[in-house]
Every structure is written in C-alpha cells, then in structure tokens.
mmCIF file of the N, C-alpha and C atoms, coordinates in Angstrom:
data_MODEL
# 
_entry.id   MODEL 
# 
loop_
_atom_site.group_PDB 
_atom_site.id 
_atom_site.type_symbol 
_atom_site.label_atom_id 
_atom_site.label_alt_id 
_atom_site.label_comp_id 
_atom_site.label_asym_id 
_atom_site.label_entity_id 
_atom_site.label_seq_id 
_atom_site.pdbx_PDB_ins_code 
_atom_site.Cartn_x 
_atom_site.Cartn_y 
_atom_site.Cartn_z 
_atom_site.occupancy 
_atom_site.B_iso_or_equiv 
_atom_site.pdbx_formal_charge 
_atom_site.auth_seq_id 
_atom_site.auth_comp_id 
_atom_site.auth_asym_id 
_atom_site.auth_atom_id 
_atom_site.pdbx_PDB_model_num 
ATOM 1   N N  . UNK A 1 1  ? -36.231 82.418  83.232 1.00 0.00 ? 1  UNK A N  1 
ATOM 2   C CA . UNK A 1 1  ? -37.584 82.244  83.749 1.00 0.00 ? 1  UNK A CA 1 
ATOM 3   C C  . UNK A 1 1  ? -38.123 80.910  83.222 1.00 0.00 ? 1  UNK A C  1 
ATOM 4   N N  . UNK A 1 2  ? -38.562 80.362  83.854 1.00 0.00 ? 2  UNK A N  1 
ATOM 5   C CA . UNK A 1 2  ? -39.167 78.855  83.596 1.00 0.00 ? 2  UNK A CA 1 
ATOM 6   C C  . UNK A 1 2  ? -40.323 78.877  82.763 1.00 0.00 ? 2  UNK A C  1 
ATOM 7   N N  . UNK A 1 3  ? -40.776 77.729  82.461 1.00 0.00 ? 3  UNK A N  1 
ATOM 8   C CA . UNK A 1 3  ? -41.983 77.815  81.528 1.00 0.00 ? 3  UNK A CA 1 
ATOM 9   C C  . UNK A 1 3  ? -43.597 78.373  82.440 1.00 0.00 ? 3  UNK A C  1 
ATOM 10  N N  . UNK A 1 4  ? -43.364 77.340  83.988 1.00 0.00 ? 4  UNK A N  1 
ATOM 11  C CA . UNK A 1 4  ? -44.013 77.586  84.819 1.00 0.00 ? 4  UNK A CA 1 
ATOM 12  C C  . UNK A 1 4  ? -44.464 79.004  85.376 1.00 0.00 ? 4  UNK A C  1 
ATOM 13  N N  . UNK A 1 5  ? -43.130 79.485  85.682 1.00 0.00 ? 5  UNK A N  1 
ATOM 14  C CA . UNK A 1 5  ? -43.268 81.245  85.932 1.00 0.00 ? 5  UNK A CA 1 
ATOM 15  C C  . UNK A 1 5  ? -43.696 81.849  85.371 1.00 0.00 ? 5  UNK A C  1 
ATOM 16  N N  . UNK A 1 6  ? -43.510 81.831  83.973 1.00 0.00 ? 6  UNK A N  1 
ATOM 17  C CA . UNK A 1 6  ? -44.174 82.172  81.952 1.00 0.00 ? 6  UNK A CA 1 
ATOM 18  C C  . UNK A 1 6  ? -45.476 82.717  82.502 1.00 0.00 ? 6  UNK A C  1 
ATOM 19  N N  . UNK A 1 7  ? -45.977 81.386  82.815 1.00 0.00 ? 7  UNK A N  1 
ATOM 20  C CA . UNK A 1 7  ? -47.441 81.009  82.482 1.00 0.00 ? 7  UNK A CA 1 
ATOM 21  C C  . UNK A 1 7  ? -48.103 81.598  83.666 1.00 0.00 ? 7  UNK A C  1 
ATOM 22  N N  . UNK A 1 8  ? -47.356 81.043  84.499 1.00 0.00 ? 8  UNK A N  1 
ATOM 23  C CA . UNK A 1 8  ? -47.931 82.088  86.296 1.00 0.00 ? 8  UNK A CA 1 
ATOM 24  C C  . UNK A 1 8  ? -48.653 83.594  85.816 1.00 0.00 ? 8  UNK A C  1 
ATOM 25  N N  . UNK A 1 9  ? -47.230 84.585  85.365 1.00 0.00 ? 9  UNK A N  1 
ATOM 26  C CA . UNK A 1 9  ? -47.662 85.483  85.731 1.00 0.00 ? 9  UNK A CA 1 
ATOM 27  C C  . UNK A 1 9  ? -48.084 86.190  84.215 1.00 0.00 ? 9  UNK A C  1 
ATOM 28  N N  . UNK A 1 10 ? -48.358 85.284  83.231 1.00 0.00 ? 10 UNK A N  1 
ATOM 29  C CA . UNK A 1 10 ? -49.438 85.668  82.243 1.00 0.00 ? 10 UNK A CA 1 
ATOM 30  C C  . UNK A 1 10 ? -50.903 85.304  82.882 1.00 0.00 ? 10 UNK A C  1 
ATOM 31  N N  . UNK A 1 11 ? -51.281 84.305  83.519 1.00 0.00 ? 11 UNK A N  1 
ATOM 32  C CA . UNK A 1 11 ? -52.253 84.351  84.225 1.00 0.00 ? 11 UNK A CA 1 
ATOM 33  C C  . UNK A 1 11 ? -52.680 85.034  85.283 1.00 0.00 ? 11 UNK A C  1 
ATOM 34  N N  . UNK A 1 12 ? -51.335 85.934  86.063 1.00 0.00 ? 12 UNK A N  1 
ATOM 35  C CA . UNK A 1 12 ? -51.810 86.829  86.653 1.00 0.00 ? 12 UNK A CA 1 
ATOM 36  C C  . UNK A 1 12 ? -52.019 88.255  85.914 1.00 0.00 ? 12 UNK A C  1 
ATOM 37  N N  . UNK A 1 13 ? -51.752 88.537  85.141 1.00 0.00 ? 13 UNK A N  1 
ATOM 38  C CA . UNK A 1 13 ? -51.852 89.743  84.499 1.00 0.00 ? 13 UNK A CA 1 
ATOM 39  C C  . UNK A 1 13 ? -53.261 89.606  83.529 1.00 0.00 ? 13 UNK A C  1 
ATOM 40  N N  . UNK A 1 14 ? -53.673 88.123  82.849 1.00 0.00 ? 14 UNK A N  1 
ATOM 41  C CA . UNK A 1 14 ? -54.885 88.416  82.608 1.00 0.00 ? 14 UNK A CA 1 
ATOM 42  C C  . UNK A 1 14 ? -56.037 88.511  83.479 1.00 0.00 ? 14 UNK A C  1 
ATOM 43  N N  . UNK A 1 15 ? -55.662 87.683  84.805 1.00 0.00 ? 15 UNK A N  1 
ATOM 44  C CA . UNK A 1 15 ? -56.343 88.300  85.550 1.00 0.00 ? 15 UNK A CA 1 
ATOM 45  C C  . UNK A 1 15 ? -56.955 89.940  86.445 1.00 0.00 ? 15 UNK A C  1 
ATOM 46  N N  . UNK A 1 16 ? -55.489 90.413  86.009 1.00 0.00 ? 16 UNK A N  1 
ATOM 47  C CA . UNK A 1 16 ? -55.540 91.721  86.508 1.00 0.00 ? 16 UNK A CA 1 
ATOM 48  C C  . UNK A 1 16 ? -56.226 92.501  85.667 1.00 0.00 ? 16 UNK A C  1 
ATOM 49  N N  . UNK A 1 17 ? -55.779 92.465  84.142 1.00 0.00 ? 17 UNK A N  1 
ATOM 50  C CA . UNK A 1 17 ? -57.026 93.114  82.993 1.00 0.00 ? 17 UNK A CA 1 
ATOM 51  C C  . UNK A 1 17 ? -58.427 92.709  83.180 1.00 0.00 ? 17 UNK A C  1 
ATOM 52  N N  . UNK A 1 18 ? -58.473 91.709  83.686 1.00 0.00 ? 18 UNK A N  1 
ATOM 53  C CA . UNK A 1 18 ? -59.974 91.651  83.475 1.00 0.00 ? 18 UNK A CA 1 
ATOM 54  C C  . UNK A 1 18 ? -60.611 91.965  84.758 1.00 0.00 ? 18 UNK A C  1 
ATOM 55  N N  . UNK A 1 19 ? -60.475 92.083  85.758 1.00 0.00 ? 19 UNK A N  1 
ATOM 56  C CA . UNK A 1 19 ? -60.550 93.011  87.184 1.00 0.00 ? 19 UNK A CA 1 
ATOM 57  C C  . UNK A 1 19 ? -60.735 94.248  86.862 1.00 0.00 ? 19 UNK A C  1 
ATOM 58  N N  . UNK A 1 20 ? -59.811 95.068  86.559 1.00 0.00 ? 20 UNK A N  1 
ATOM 59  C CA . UNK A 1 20 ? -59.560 95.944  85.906 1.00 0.00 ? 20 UNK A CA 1 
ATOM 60  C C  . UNK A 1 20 ? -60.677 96.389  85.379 1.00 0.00 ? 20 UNK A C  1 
ATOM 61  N N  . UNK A 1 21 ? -61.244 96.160  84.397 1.00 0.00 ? 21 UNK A N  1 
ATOM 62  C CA . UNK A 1 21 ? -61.959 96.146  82.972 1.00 0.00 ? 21 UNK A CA 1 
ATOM 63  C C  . UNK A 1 21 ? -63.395 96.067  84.189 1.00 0.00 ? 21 UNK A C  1 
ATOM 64  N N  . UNK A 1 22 ? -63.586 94.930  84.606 1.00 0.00 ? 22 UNK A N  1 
ATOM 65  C CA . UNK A 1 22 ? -64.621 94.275  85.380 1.00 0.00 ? 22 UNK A CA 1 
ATOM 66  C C  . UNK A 1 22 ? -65.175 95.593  86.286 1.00 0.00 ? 22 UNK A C  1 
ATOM 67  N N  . UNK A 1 23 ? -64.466 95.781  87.763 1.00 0.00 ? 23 UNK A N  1 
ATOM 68  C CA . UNK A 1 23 ? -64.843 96.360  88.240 1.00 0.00 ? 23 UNK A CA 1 
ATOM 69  C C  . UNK A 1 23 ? -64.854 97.970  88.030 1.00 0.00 ? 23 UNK A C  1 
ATOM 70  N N  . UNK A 1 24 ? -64.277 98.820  87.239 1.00 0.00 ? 24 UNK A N  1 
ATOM 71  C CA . UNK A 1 24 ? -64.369 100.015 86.610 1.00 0.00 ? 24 UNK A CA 1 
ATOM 72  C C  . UNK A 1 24 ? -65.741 100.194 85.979 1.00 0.00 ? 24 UNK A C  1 
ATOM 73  N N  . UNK A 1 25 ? -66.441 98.743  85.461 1.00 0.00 ? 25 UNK A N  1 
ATOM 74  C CA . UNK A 1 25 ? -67.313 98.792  84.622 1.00 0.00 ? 25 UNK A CA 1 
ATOM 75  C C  . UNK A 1 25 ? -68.486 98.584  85.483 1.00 0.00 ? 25 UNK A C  1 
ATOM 76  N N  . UNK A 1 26 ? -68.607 98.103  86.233 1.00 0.00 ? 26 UNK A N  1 
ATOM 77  C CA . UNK A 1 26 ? -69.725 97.635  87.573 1.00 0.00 ? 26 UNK A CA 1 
ATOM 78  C C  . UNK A 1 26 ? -69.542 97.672  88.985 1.00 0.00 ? 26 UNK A C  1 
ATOM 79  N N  . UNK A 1 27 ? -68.356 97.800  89.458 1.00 0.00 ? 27 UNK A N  1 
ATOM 80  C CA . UNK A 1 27 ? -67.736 98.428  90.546 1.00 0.00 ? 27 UNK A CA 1 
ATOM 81  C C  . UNK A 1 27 ? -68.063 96.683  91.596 1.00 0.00 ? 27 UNK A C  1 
ATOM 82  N N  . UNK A 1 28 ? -67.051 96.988  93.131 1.00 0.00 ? 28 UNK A N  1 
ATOM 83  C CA . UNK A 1 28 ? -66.868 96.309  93.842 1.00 0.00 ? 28 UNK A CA 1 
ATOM 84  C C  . UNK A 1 28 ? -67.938 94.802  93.656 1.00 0.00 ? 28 UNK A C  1 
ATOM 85  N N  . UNK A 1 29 ? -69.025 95.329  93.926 1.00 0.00 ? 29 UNK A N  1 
ATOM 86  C CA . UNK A 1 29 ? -70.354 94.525  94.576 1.00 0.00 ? 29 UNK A CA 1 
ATOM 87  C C  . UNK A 1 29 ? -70.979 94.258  93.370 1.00 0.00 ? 29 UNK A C  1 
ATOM 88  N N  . UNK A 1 30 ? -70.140 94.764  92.067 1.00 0.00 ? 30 UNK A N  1 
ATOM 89  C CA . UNK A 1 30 ? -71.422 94.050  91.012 1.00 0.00 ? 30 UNK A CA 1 
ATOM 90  C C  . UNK A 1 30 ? -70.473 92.808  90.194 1.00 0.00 ? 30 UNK A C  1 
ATOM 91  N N  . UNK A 1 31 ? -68.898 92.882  90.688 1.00 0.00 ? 31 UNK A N  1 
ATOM 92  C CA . UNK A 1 31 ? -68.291 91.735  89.776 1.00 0.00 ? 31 UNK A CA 1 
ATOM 93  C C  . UNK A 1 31 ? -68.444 90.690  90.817 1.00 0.00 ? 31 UNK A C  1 
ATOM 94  N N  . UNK A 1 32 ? -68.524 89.275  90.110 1.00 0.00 ? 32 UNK A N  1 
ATOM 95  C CA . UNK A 1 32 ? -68.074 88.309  91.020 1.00 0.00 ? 32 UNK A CA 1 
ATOM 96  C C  . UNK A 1 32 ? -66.689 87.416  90.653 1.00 0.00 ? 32 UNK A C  1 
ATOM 97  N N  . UNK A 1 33 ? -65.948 87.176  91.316 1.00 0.00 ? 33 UNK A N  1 
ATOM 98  C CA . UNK A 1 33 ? -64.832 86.008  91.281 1.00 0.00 ? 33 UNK A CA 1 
ATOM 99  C C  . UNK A 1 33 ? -64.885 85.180  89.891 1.00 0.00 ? 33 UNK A C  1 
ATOM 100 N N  . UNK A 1 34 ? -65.667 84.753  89.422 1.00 0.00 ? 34 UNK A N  1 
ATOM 101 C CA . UNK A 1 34 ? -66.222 83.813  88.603 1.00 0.00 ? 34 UNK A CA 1 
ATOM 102 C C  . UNK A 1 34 ? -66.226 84.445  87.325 1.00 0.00 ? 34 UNK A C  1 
ATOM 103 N N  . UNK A 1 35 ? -66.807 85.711  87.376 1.00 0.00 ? 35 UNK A N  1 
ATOM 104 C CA . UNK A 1 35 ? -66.584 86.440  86.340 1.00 0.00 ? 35 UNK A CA 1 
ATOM 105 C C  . UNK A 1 35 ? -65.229 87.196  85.868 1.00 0.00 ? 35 UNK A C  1 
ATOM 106 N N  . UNK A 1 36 ? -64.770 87.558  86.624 1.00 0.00 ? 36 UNK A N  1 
ATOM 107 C CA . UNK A 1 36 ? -63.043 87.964  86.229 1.00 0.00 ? 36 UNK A CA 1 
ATOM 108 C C  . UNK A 1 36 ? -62.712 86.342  85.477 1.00 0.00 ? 36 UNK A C  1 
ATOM 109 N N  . UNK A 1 37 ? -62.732 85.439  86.325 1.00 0.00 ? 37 UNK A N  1 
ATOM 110 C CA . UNK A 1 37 ? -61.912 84.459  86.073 1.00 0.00 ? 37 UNK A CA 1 
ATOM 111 C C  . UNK A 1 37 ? -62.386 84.316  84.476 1.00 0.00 ? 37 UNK A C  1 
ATOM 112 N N  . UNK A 1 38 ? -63.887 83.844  84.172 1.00 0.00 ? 38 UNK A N  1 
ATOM 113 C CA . UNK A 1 38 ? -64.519 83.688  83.135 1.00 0.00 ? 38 UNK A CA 1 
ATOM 114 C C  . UNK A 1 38 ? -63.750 84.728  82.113 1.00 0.00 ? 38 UNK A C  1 
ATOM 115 N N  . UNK A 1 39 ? -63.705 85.830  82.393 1.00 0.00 ? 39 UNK A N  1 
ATOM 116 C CA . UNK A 1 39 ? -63.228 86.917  81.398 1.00 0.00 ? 39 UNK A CA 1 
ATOM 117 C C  . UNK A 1 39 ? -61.479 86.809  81.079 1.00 0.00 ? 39 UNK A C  1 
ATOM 118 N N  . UNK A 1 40 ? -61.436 85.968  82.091 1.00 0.00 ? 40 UNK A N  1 
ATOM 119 C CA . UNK A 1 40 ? -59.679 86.317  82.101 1.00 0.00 ? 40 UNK A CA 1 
ATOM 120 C C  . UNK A 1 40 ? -59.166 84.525  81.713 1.00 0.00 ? 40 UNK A C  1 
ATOM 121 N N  . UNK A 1 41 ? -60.270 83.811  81.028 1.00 0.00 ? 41 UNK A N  1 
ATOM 122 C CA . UNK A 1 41 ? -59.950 82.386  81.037 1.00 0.00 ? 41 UNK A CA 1 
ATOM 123 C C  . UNK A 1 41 ? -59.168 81.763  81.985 1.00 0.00 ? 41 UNK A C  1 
ATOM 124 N N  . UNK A 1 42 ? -59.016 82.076  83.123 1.00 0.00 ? 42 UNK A N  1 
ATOM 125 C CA . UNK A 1 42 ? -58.962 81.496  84.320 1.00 0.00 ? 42 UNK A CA 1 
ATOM 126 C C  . UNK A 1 42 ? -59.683 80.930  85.500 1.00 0.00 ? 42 UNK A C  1 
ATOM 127 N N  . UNK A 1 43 ? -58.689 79.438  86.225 1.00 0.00 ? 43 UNK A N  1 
ATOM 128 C CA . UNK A 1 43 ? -59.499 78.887  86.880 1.00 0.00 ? 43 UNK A CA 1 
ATOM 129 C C  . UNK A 1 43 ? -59.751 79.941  88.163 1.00 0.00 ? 43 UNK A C  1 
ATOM 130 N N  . UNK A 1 44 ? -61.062 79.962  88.639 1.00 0.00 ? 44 UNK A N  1 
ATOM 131 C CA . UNK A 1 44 ? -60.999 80.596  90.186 1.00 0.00 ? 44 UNK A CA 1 
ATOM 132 C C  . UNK A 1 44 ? -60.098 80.231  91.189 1.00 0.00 ? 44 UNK A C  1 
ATOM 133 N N  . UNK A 1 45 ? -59.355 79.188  91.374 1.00 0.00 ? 45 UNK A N  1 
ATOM 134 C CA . UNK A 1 45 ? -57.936 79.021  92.183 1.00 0.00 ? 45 UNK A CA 1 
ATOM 135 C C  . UNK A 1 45 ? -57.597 80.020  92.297 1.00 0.00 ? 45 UNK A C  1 
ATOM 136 N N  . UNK A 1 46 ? -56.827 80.398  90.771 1.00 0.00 ? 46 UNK A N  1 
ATOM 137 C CA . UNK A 1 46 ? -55.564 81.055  90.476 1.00 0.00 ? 46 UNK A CA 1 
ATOM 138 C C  . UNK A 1 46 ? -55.929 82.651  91.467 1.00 0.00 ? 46 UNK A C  1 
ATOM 139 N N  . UNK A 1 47 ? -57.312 82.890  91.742 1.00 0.00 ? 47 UNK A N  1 
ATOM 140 C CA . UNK A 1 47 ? -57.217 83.800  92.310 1.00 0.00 ? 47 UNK A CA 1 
ATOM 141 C C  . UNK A 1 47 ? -56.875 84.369  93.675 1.00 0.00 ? 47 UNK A C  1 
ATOM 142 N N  . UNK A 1 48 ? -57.319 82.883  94.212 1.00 0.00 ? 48 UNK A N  1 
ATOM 143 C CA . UNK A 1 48 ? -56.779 83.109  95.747 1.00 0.00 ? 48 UNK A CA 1 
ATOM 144 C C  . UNK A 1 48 ? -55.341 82.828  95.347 1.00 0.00 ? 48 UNK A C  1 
ATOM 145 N N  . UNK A 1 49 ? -54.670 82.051  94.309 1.00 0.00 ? 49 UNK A N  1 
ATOM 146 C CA . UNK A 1 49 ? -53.423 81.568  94.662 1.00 0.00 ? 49 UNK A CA 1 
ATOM 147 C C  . UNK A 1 49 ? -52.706 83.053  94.591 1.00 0.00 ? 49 UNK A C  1 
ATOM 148 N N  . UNK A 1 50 ? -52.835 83.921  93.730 1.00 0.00 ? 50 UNK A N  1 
ATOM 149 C CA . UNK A 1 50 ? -52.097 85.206  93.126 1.00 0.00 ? 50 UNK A CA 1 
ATOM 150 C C  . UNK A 1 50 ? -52.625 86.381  93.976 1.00 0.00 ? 50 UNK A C  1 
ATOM 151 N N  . UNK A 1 51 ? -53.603 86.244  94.676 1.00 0.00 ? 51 UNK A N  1 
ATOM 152 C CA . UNK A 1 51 ? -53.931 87.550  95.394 1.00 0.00 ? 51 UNK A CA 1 
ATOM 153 C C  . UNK A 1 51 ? -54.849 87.371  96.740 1.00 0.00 ? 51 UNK A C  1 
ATOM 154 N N  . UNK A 1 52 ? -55.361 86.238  97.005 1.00 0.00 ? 52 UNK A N  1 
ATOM 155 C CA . UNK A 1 52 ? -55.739 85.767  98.299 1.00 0.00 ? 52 UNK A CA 1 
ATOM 156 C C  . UNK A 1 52 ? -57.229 86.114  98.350 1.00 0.00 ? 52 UNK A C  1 
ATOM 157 N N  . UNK A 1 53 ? -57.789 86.073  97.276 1.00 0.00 ? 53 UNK A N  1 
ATOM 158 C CA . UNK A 1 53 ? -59.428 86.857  97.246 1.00 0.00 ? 53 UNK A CA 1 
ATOM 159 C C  . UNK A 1 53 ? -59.390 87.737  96.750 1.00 0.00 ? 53 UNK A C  1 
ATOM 160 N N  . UNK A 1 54 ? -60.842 88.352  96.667 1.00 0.00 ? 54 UNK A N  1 
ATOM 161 C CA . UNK A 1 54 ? -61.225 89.300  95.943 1.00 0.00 ? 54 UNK A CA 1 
ATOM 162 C C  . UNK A 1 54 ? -61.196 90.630  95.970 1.00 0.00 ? 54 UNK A C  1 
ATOM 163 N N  . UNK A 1 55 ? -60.879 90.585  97.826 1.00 0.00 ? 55 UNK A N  1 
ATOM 164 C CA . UNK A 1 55 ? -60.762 92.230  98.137 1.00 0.00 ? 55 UNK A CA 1 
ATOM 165 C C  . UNK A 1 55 ? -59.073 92.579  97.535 1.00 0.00 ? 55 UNK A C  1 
ATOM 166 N N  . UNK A 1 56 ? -58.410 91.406  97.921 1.00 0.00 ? 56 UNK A N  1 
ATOM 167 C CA . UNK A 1 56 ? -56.392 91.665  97.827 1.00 0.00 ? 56 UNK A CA 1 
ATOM 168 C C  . UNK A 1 56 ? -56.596 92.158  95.769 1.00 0.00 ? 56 UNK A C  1 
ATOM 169 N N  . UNK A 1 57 ? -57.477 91.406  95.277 1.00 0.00 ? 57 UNK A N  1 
ATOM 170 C CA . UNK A 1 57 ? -57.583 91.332  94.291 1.00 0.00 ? 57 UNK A CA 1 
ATOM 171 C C  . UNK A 1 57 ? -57.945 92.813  93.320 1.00 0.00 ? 57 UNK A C  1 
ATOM 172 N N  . UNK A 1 58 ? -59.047 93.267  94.422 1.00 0.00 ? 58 UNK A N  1 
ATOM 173 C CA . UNK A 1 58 ? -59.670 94.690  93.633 1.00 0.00 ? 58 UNK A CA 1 
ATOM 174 C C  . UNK A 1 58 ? -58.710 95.639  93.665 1.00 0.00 ? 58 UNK A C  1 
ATOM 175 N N  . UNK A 1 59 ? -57.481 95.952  94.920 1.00 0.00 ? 59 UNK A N  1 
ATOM 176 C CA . UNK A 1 59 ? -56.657 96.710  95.513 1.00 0.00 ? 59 UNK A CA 1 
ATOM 177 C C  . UNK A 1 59 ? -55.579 96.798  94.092 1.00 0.00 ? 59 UNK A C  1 
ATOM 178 N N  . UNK A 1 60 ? -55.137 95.420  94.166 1.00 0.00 ? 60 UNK A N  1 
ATOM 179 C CA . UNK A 1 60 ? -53.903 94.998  92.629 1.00 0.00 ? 60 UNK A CA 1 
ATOM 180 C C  . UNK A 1 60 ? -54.558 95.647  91.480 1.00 0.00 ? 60 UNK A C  1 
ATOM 181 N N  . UNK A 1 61 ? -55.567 95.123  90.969 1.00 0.00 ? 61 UNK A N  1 
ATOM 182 C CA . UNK A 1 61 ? -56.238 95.461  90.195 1.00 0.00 ? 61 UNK A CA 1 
ATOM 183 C C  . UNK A 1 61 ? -56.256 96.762  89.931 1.00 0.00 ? 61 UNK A C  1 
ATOM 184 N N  . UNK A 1 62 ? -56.769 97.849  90.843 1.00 0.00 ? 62 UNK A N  1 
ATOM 185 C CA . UNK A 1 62 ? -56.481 99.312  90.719 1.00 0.00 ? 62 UNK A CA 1 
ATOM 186 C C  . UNK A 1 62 ? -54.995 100.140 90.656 1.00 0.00 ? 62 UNK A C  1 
ATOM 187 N N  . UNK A 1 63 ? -54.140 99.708  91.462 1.00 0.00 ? 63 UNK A N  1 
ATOM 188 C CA . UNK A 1 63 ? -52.813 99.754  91.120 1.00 0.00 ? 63 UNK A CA 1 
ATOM 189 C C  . UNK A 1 63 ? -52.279 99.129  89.766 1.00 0.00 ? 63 UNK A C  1 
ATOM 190 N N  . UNK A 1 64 ? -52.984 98.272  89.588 1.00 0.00 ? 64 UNK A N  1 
ATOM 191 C CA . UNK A 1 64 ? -52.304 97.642  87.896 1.00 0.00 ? 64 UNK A CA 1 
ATOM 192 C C  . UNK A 1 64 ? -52.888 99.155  86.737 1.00 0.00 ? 64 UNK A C  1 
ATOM 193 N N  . UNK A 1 65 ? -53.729 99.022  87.071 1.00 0.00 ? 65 UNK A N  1 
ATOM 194 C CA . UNK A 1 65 ? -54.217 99.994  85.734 1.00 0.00 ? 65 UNK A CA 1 
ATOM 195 C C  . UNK A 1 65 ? -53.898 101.218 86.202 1.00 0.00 ? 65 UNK A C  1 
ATOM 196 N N  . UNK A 1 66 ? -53.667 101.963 87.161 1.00 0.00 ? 66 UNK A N  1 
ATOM 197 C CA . UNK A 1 66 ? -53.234 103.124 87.560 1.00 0.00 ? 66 UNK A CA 1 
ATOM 198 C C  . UNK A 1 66 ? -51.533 103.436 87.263 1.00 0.00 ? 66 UNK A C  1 
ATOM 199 N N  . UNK A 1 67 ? -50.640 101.984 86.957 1.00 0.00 ? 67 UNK A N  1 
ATOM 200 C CA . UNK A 1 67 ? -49.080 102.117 86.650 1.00 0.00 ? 67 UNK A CA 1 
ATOM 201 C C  . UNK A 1 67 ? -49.504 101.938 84.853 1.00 0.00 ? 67 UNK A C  1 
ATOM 202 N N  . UNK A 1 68 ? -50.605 101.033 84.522 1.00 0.00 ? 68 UNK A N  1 
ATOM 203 C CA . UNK A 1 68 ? -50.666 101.374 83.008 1.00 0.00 ? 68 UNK A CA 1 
ATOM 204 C C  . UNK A 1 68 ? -51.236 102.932 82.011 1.00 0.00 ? 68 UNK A C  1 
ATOM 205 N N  . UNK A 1 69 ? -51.806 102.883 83.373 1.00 0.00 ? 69 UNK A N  1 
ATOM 206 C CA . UNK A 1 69 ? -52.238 104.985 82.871 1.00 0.00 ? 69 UNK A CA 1 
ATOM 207 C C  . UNK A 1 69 ? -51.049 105.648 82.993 1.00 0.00 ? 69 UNK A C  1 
ATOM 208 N N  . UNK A 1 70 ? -50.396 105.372 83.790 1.00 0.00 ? 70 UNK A N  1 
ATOM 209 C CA . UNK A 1 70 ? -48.793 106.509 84.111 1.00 0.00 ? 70 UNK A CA 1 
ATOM 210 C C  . UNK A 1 70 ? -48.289 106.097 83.059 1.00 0.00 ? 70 UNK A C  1 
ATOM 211 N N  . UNK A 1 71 ? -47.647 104.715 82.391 1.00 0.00 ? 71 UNK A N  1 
ATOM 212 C CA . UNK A 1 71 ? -46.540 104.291 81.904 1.00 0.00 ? 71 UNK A CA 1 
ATOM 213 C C  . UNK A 1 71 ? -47.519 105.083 80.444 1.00 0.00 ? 71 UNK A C  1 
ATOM 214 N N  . UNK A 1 72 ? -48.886 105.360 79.811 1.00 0.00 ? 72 UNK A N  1 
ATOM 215 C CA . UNK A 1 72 ? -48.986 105.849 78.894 1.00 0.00 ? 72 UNK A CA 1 
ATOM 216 C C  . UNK A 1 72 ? -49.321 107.194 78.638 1.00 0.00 ? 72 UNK A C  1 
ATOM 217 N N  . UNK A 1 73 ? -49.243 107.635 79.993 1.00 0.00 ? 73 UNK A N  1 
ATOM 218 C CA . UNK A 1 73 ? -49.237 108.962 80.174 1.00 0.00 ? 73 UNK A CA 1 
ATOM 219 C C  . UNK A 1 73 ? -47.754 109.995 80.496 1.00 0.00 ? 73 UNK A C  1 
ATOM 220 N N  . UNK A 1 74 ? -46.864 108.588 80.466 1.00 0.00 ? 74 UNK A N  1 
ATOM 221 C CA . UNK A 1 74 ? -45.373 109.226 80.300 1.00 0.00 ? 74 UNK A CA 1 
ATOM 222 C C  . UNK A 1 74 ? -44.716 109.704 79.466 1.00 0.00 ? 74 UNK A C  1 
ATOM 223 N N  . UNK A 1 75 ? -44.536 110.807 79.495 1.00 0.00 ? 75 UNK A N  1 
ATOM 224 C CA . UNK A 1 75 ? -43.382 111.256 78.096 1.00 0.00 ? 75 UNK A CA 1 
ATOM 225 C C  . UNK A 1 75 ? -42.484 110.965 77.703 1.00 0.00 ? 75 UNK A C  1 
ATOM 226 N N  . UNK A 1 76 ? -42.374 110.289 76.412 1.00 0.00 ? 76 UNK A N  1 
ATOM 227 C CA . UNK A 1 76 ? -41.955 109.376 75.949 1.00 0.00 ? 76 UNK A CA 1 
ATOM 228 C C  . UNK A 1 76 ? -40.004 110.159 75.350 1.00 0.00 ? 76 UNK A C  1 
ATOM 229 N N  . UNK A 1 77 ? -38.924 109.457 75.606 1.00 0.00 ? 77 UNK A N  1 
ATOM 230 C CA . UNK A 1 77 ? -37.784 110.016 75.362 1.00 0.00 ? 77 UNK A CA 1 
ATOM 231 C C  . UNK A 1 77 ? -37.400 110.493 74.285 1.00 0.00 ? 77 UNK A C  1 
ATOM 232 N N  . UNK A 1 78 ? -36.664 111.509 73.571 1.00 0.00 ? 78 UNK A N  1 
ATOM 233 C CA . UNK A 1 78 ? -37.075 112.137 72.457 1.00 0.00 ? 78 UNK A CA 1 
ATOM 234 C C  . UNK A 1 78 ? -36.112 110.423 71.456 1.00 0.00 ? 78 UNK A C  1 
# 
C-alpha cells in the first residue's frame, strides 16, 4: 500500500467517525459538511472526493458504525 493510499483512507475513516459521532448526535439536518470535516481535520474536498456529498456520506457513515457495533458485539474466539 502506498503512502498515498495510507493517508487516503485514514482520511476516510476519520471522516467516517466523525459523521458518525456528528449525525447520531444532531441527526441529518443539524450537521453540516464543514463540521464533520472540522471534527475529522479534514479538507471539505475529501468529502465529495470519498463519498460524493453528504447524503452518499450519511448512508457510509451509518453502515461504518453499524459493522463497528457488530465487530464489538462479536463473540470473541475462545
């Protein structure tokens, strides 16, 4: 994996925590773009670049934290 890729998709994943975090906490219509990014030290680009806006964005976002509730809600191998 390149340094580039590295960094890609650490910036997409802090973006996804802070979506995540964001709209759970104030829902659709109370986060804005600006604020994920702000929270997730990212430029607003990166958001259309990784998810095409805000709606592609809220969708990921809920699927991200819904595979991190499973993966810690999995029973773990003895």
């Amino acid at each position: 994996m390149t340094q580039d890729h590295r960094s890609g998709a650490l910036t997409r994943s802090r973006i996804l925590d802070a979506a995540s975090a964001l709209f759970a906490e104030k829902g659709y219509g109370g986060v804005t773009v600006a604020a994920i990014c702000h929270k997730a030290g990212a430029n607003i680009a990166a958001v259309n670049y990784h998810f095409g806006g805000k709606e592609d964005l809220y969708r990921e976002a809920w699927r991200h934290a819904h595979q991190r509730l499973q993966a810690r809600l999995s029973p773990k191998p003895p």
